[in-house]
N, C-alpha and C positions, 0 to 999 in steps of 0.2 A: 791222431784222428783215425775213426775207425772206417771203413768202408761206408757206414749207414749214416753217418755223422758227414764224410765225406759230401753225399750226397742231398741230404737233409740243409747243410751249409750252401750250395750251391742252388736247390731250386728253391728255397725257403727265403734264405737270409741276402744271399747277392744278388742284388737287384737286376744286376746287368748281365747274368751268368750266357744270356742268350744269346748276347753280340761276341762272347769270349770260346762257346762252346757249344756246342747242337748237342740236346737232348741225350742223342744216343755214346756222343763223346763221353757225358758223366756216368752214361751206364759202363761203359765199355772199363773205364780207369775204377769205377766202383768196384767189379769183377776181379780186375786184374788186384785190387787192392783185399779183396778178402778172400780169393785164393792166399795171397801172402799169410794172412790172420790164420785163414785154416793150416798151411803147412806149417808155421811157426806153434801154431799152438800142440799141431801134435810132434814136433821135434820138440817143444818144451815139456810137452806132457809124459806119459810113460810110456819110455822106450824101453824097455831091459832089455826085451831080445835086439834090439841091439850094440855089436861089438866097439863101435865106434863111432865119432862124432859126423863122420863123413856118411857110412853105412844109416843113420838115422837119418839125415838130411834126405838121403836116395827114399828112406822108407815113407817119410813122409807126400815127396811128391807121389811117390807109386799110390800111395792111401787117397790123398788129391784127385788124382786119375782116374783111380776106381768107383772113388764115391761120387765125385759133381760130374765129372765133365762125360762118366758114361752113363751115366742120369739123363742128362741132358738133352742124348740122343736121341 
């Protein structure tokens, strides 16, 4: 399930989503769930420059970092 689906599923579809979780709960695990989608996508997508599976993992948070969370600011 993707972040938007995520959230689409709980204020849409579950009826009861409001006795299980406050508004800003499903924002906050939405967030934290497409962060994951964005770093995954670019450790799946093209790394050349980097040397290893680990070095890719690190570059992808650092790309995360750069691009949403100092936006955000």
């Amino acid at each position: 399930m993707t972040s938007i689906e995520f959230i689409h599923e709980k204020l849409f579809c579950d009826e009861y989503w409001y006795e299980k979780l406050t508004f800003e709960q499903i924002i906050e695990q939405a967030k934290e769930m497409h962060k994951k989608e964005i770093i995954d996508s670019f450790w799946n997508g093209d790394n050349s420059d980097c040397t290893n599976e680990q070095n890719s993992k690190e570059f992808a948070e650092q790309y995360y970092r750069e691009t949403f969370e100092n936006a955000n600011r």
